[in-house]
C-alpha positions as a Python dict, from the first residue, in 0.01 Angstrom:
ca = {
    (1, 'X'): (0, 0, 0),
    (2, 'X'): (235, -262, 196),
    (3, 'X'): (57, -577, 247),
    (4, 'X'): (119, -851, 504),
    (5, 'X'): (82, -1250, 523),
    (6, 'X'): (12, -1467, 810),
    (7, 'X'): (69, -1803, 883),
    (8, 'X'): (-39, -1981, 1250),
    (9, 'X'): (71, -2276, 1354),
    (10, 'X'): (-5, -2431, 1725),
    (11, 'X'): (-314, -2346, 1961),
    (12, 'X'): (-586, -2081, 1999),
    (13, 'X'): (-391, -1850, 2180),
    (14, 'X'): (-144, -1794, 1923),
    (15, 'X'): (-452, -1786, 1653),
    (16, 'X'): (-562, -1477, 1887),
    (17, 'X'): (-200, -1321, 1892),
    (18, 'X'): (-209, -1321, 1517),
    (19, 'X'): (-508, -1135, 1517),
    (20, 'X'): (-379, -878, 1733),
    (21, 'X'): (-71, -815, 1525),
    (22, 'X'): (-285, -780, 1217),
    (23, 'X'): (-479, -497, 1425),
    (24, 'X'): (-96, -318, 1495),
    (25, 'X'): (-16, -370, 1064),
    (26, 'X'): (-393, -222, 1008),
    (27, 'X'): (-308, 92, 1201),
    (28, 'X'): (-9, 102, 1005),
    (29, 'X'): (-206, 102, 657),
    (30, 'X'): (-66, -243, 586),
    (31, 'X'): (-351, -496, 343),
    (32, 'X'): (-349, -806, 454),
    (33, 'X'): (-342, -1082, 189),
    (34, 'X'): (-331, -1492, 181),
    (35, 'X'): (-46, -1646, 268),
    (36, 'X'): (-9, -1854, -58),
    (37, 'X'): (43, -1510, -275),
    (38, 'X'): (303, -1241, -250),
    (39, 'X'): (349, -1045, -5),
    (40, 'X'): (590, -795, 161),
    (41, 'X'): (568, -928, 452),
    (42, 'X'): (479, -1253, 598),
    (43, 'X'): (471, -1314, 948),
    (44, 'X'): (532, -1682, 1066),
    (45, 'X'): (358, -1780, 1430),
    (46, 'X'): (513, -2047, 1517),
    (47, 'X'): (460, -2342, 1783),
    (48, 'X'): (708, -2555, 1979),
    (49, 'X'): (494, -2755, 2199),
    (50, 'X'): (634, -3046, 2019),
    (51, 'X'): (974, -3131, 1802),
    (52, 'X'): (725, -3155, 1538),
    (53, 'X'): (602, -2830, 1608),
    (54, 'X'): (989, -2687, 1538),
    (55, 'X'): (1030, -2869, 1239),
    (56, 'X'): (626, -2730, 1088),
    (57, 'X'): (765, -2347, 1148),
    (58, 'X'): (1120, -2414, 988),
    (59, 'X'): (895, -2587, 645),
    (60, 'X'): (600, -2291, 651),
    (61, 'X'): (931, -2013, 731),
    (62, 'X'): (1118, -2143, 415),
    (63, 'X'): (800, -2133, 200),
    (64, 'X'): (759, -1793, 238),
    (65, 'X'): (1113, -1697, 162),
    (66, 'X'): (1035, -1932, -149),
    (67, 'X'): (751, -1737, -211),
    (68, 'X'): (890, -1411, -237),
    (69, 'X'): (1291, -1370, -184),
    (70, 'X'): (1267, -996, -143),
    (71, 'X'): (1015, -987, 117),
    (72, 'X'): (1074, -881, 511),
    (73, 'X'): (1022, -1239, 629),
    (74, 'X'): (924, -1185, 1063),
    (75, 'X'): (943, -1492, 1315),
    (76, 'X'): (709, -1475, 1620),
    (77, 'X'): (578, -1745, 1860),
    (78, 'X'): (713, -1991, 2125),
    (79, 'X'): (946, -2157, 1830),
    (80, 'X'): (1109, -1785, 1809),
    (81, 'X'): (1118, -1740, 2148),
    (82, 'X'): (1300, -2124, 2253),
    (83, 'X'): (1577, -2100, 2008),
    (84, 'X'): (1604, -1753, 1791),
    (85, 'X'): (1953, -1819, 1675),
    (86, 'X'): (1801, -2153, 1543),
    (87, 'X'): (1555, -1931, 1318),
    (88, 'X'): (1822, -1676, 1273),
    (89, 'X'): (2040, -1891, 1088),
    (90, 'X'): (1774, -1982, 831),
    (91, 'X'): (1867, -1775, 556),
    (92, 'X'): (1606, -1530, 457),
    (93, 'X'): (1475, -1429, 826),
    (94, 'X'): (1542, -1079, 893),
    (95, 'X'): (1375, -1048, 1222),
    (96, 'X'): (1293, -1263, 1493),
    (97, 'X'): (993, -1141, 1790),
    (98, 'X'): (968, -1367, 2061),
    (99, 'X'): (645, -1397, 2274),
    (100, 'X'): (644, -1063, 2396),
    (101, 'X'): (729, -669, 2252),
    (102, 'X'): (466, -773, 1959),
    (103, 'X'): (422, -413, 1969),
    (104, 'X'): (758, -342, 1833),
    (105, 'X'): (770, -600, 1492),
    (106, 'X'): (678, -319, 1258),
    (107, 'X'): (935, -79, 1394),
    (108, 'X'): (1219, -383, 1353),
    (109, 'X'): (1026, -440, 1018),
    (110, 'X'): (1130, -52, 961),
    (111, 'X'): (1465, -85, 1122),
    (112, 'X'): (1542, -396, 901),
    (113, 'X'): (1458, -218, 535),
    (114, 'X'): (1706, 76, 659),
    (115, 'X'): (1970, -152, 769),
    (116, 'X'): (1942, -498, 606),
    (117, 'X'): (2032, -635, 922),
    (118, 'X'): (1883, -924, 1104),
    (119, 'X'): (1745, -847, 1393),
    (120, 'X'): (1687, -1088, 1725),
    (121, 'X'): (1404, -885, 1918),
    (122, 'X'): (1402, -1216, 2175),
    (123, 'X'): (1427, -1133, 2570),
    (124, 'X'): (1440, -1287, 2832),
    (125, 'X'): (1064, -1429, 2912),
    (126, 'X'): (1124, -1539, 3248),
    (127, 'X'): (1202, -1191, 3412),
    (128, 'X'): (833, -1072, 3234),
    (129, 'X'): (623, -1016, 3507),
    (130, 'X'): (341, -820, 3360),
    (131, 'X'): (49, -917, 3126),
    (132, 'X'): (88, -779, 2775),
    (133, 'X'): (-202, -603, 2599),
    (134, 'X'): (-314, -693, 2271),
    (135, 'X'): (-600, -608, 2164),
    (136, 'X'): (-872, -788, 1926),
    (137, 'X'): (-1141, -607, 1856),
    (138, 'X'): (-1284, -848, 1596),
    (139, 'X'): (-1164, -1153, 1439),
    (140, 'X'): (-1097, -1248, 1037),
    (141, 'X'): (-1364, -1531, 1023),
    (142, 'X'): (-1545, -1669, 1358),
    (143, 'X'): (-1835, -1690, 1502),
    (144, 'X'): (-1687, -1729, 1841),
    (145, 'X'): (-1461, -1482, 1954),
    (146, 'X'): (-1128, -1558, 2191),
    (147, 'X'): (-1031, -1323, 2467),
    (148, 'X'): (-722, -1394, 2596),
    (149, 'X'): (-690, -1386, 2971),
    (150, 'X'): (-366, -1451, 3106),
    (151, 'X'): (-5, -1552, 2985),
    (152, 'X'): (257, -1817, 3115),
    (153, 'X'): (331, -2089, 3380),
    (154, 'X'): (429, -2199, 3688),
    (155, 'X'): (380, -2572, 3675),
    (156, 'X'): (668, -2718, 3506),
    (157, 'X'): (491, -3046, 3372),
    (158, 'X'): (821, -3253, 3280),
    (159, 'X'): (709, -3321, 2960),
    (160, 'X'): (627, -2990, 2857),
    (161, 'X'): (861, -2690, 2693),
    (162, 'X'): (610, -2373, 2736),
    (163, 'X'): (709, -2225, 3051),
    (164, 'X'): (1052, -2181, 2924),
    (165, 'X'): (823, -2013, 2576),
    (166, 'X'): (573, -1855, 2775),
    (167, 'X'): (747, -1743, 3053),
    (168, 'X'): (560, -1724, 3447),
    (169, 'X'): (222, -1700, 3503),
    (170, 'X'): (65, -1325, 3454),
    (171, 'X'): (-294, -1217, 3444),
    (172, 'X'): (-453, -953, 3232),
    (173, 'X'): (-607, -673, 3445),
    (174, 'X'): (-992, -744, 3447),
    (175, 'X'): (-1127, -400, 3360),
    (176, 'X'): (-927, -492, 3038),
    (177, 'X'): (-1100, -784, 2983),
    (178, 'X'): (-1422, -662, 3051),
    (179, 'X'): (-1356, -367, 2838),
    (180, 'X'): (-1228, -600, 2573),
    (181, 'X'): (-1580, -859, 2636),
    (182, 'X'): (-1755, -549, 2559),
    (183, 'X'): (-1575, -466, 2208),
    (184, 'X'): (-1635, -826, 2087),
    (185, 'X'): (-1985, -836, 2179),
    (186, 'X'): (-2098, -477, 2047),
    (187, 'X'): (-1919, -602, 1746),
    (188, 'X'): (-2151, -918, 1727),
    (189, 'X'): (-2032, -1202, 1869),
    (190, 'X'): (-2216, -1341, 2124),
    (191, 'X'): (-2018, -1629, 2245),
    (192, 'X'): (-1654, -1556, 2415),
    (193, 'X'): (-1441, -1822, 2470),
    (194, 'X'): (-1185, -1736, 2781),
    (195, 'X'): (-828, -1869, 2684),
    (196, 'X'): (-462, -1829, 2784),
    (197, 'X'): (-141, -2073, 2827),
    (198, 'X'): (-343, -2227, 3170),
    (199, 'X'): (-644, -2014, 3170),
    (200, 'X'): (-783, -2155, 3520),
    (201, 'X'): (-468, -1987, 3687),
    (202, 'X'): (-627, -1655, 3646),
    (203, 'X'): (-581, -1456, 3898),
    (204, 'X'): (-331, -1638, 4129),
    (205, 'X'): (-111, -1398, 4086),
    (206, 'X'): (-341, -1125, 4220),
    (207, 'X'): (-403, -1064, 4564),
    (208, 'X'): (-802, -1018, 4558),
    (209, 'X'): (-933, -1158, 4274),
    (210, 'X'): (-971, -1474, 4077),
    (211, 'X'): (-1147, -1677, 3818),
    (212, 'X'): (-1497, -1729, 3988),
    (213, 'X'): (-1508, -1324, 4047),
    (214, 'X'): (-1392, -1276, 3667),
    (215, 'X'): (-1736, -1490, 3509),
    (216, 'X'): (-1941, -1273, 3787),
    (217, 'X'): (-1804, -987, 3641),
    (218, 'X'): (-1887, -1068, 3276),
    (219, 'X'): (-2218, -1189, 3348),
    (220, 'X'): (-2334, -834, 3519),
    (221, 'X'): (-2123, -642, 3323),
    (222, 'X'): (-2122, -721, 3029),
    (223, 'X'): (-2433, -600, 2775),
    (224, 'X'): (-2592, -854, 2534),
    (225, 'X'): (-2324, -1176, 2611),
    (226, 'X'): (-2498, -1491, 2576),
    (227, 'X'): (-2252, -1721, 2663),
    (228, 'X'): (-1907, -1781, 2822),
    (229, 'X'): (-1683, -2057, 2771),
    (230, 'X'): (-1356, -2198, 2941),
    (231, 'X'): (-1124, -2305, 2660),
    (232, 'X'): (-941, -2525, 2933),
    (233, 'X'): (-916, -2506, 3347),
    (234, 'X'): (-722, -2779, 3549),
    (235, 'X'): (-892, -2960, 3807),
    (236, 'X'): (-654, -2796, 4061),
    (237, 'X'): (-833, -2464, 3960),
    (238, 'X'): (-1191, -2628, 3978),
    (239, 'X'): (-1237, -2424, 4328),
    (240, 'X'): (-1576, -2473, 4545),
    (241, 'X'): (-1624, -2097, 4396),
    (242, 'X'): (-1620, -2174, 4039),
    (243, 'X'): (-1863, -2480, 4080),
    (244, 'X'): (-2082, -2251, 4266),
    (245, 'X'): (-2014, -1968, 3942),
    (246, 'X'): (-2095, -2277, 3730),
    (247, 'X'): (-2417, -2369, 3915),
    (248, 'X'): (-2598, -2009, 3941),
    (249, 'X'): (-2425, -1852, 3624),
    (250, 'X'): (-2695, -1839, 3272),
    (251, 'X'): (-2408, -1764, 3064),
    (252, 'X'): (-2147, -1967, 3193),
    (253, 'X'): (-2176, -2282, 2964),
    (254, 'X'): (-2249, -2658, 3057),
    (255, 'X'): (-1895, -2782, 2939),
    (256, 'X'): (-1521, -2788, 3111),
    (257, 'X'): (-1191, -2901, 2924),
    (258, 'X'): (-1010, -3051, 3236),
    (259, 'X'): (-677, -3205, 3097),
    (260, 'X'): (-657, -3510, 3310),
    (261, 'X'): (-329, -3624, 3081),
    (262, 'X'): (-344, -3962, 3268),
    (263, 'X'): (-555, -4146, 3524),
    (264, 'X'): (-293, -4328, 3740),
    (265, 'X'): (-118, -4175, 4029),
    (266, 'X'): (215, -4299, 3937),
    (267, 'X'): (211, -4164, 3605),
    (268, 'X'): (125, -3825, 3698),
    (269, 'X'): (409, -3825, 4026),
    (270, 'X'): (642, -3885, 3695),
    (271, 'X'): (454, -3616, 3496),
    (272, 'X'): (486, -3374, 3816),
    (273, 'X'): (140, -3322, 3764),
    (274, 'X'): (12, -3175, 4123),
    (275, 'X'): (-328, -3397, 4156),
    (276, 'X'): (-422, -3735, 4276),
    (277, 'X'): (-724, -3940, 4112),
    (278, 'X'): (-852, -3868, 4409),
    (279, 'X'): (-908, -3541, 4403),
    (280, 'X'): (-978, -3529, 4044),
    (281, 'X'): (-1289, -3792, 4085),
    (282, 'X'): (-1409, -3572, 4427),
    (283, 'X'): (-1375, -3246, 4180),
    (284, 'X'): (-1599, -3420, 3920),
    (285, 'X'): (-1859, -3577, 4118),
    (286, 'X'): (-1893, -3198, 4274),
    (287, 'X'): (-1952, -3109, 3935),
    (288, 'X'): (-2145, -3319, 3833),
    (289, 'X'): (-2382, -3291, 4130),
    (290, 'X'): (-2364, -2932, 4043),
    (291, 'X'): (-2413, -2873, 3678),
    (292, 'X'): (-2672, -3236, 3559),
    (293, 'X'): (-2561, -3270, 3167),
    (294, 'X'): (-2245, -3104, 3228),
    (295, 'X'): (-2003, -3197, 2929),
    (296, 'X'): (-1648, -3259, 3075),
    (297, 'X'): (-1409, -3297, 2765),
    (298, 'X'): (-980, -3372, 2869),
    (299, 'X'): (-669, -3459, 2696),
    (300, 'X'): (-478, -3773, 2788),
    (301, 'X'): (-116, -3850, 2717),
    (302, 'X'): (-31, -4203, 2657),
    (303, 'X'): (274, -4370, 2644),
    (304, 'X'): (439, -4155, 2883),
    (305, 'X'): (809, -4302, 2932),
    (306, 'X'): (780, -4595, 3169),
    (307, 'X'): (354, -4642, 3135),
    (308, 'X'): (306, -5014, 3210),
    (309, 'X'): (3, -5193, 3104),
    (310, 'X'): (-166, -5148, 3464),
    (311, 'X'): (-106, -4761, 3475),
    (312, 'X'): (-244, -4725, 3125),
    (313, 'X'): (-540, -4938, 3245),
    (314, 'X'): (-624, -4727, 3509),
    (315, 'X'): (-628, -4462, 3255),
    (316, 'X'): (-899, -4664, 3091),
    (317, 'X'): (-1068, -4714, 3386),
    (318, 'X'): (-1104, -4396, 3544),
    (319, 'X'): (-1260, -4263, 3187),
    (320, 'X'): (-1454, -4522, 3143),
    (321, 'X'): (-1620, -4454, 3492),
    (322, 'X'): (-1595, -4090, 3474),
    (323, 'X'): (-1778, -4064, 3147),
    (324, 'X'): (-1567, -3794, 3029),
    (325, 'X'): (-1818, -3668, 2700),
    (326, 'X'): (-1490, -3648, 2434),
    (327, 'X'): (-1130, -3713, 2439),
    (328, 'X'): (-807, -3546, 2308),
    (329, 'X'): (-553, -3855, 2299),
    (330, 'X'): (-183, -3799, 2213),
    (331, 'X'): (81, -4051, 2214),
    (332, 'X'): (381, -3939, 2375),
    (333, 'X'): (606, -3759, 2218),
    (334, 'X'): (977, -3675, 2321),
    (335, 'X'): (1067, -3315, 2360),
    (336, 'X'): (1367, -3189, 2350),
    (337, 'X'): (1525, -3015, 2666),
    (338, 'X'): (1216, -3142, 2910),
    (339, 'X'): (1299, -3424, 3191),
    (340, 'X'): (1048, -3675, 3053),
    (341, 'X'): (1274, -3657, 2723),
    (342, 'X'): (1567, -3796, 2902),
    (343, 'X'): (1391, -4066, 3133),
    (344, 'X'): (1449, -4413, 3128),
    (345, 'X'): (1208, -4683, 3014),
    (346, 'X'): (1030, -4521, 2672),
    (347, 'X'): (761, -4676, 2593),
    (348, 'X'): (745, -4876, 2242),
    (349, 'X'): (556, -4677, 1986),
    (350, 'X'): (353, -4968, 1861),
    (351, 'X'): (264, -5009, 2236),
    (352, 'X'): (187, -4642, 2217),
    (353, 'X'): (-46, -4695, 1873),
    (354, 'X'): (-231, -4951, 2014),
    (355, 'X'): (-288, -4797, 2340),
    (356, 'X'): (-409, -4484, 2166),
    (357, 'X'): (-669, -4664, 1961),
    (358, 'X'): (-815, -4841, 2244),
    (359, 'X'): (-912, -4490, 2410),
    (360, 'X'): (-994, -4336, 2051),
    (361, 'X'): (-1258, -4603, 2065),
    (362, 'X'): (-1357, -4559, 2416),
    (363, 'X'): (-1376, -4153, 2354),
    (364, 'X'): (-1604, -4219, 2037),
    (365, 'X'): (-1841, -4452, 2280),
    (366, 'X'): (-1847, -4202, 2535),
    (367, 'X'): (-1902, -3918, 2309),
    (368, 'X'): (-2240, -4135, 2161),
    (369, 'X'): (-2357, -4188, 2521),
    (370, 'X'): (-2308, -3863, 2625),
    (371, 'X'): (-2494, -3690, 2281),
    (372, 'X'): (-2744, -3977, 2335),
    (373, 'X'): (-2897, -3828, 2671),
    (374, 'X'): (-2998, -3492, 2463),
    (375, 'X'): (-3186, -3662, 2197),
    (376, 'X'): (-3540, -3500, 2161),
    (377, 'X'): (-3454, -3181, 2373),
    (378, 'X'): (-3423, -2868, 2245),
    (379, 'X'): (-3124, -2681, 2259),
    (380, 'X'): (-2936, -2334, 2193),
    (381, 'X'): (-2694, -2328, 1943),
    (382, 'X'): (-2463, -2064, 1723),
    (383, 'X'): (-2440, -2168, 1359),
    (384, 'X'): (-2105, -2147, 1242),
    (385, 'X'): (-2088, -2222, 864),
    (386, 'X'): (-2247, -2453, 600),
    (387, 'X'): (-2206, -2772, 629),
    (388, 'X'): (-2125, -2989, 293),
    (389, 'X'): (-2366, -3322, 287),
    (390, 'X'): (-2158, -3473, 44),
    (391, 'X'): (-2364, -3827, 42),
    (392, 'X'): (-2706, -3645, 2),
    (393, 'X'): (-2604, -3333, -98),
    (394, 'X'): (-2855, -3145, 70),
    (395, 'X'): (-2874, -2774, 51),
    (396, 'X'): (-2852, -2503, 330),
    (397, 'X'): (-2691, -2720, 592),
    (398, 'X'): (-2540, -2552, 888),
    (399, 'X'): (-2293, -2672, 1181),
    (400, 'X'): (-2274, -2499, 1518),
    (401, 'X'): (-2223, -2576, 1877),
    (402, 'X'): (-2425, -2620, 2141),
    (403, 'X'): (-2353, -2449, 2476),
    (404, 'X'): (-2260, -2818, 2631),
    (405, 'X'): (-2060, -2874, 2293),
    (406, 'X'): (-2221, -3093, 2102),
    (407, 'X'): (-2173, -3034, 1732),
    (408, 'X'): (-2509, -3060, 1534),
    (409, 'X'): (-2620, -3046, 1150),
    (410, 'X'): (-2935, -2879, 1095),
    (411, 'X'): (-3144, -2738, 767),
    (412, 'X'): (-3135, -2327, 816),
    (413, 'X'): (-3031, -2008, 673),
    (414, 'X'): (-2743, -1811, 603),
    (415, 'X'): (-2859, -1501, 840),
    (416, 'X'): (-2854, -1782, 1145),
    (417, 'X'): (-2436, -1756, 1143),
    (418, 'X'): (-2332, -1616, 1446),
    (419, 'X'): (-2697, -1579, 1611),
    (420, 'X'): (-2836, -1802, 1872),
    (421, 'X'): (-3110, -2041, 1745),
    (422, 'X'): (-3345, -2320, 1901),
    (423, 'X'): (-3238, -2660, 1759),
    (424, 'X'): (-3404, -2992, 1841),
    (425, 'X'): (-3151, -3289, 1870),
    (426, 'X'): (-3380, -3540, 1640),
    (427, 'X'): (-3056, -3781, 1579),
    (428, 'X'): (-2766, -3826, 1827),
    (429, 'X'): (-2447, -3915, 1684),
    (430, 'X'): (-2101, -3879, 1689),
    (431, 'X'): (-1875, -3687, 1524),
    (432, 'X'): (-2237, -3487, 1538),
    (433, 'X'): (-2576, -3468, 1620),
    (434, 'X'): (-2873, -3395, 1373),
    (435, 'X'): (-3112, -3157, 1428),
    (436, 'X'): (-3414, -2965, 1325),
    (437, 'X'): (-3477, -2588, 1337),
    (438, 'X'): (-3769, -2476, 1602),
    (439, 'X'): (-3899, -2166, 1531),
    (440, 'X'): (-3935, -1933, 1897),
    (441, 'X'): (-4215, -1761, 1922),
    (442, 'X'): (-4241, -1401, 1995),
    (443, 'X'): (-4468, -1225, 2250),
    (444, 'X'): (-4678, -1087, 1958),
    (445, 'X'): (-4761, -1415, 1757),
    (446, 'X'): (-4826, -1565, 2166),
    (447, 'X'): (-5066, -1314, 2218),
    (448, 'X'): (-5261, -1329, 1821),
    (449, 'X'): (-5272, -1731, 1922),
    (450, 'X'): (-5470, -1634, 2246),
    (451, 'X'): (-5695, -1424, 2079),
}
């Protein structure tokens, strides 16, 4: 039996990509095995979002070849799709899949062992105009399961390469996601988490259907989901619809990623981001007024080439009053062959450090305020794993989420993974929350009480 290793670098979606070409080598009898050992094929997903990103895949593409010289060694992922000759001329890569026609890796795989040719499988992403399928019916190891949505975009952020990776914005057909909901709950999971390259553009590419109408769909047609989650939306996408989704839905969960990338007007003119604070504090207050205890987490770029102290400041600021529950903070970082890359006035990266820490610390406050409200409530969570106490080295820990993403520790048993249990927040806290298990009462043990 062939076997096949992975290795994924970069964000969720490309963590759900690799499980859907491990589905296409299962149907071709291939045994998949850990990346460290040898294999006869490995199968590098790689990320480009940053130079950094480039230079991770070229280190994890040579270790394979390392690993095992006579092996078909296959290049996927935005790095393959940006610059295939660059992977190309790495010697030891015999074939190179860009971000689309995963379908057709094993027959290059195939093709390759005939011919001992290289081969560049990379297109052209930009004339793509259609979702791709790819289908995950399970996943190796989580308790939540990804469904991928939609592919590409339109907006052309100048700091940011993925369009040019991704390609333009395309939405999977919604029977197929429903269809694909369905799989992932009858095979147990009862969380989905909705993702894509700018999952809140679903649907603008259709002509009668969008986001809001997608969550009504899941909610009424999908059996036994408990909860749906929105791995990230912008607040351009935040319609009057979707808060209205958000404020009637029981399985749409209390917690929005809106990447806010900075708070200052300027800045984001420069970023060609297409909001003003404005609108984003209008968006959140409606939110807010909409969803009480609604957990709003963002990312933030700082540094961006010519930040000045005020512009950073009203970064700060706008946080600050926003009480955004948990930050993502990245200093900027030049990539190559995006406008921001070649502006003027880059900012100092001490400047950058010091800015970063100040709204590290800010994130960890608001993150403690935010947990703080919940203390003493009970609350839904999915355990995901055991949780190592290494100070008191208590037994049967577990960590989970709650549906407003709050992380908690809690004493409970291995058969809670992956259900939905009744936790009370006795400790708030940041990185998490301590809790105890409540035990819910069913109808029968209500009714022997009454009698």
């Amino acid at each position: 039996m062939a076997t096949v290793a992975f290795h994924t670098l970069g964000c969720k979606v490309n963590h759900y990509e690799t499980e859907a070409i491990w589905q296409l080598f299962k149907a071709e009898n291939y045994e998949r095995v850990d990346y460290e050992s040898k294999s006869d094929v490995y199968v590098i997903n790689t990320c480009t979002v940053t130079n950094t990103g480039d230079k991770k895949s070229r280190q994890v593409i040579r270790r394979a070849i390392r690993q095992n010289p006579d092996a078909v060694i296959c290049v996927t992922g935005c790095y393959a799709q940006t610059s295939p000759a660059e992977i190309l001329a790495i010697p030891g890569v015999d074939v190179v899949v860009g971000t689309q026609d995963r379908n057709k890796m094993i027959s290059y795989i195939e093709q390759f062992k005939k011919e001992r040719q290289p081969i560049n499988g990379v297109g052209n992403i930009m004339k793509s105009r259609v979702y791709e399928e790819l289908d995950v019916p399970a996943f190796t190891d989580r308790t939540r399961a990804s469904l991928k949505i939609q592919e590409g975009c339109n907006n052309f952020c100048t700091f940011c390469i993925i369009p040019w990776a991704r390609g333009l914005m395309r939405s999977r057909d919604p029977q197929e996601v429903i269809r694909q909901a369905q799989q992932l709950v009858d095979a147990g999971y009862k969380e989905i988490v909705l993702t894509g390259i700018h999952t809140g553009g679903y649907g603008e590419d259709m002509k009668d259907y969008n986001l809001a109408m997608l969550l009504r769909d899941m909610e009424e047609k999908v059996d036994g989901l408990k909860r749906i989650r929105i791995s990230s939306i912008e607040a351009s996408q935040i319609t009057d619809e979707v808060i209205e989704v958000l404020k009637t839905s029981k399985k749409v969960v209390r917690h929005l990623h809106i990447p806010i990338q900075s708070g200052s007007d300027t800045v984001l003119k420069r970023m060609r981001r297409k909001y003003t604070m404005e609108f984003f504090g209008e968006r959140l207050r409606k939110l807010h007024d909409a969803l009480p205890g609604l957990a709003v987490t963002s990312d933030v770029i700082v540094g961006f080439p010519g930040e000045t102290e005020e512009e950073f400041m009203e970064t700060y600021n706008f946080i600050k009053e926003h009480k955004f529950s948990e930050l993502h903070v990245f200093p900027y970082s030049k990539r190559t062959g995006t406008p921001a890359a070649r502006m003027d006035n880059q900012v100092d990266e001490e400047v950058k450090n010091e800015r970063v820490h100040k709204l590290i610390a800010l994130s960890d406050q608001l993150a403690k305020e935010y947990a703080s409200q919940f203390e003493n409530e009970v609350l839904e969570i999915i355990p995901e794993e055991r949780f190592t106490d290494e100070e008191n080295g208590t037994e049967n820990l577990f960590v989970g989420y709650s549906d407003n993403y709050l992380k908690v520790v809690f004493l409970g048993s291995e058969d809670m993974i992956g259900e939905l249990v009744k936790v009370k927040i006795t400790k708030a806290g940041y990185p998490y929350n301590e809790g105890q298990f409540v035990k819910v009462m069913s109808p029968q043990d209500q009714s022997l009480l009454e009698a």
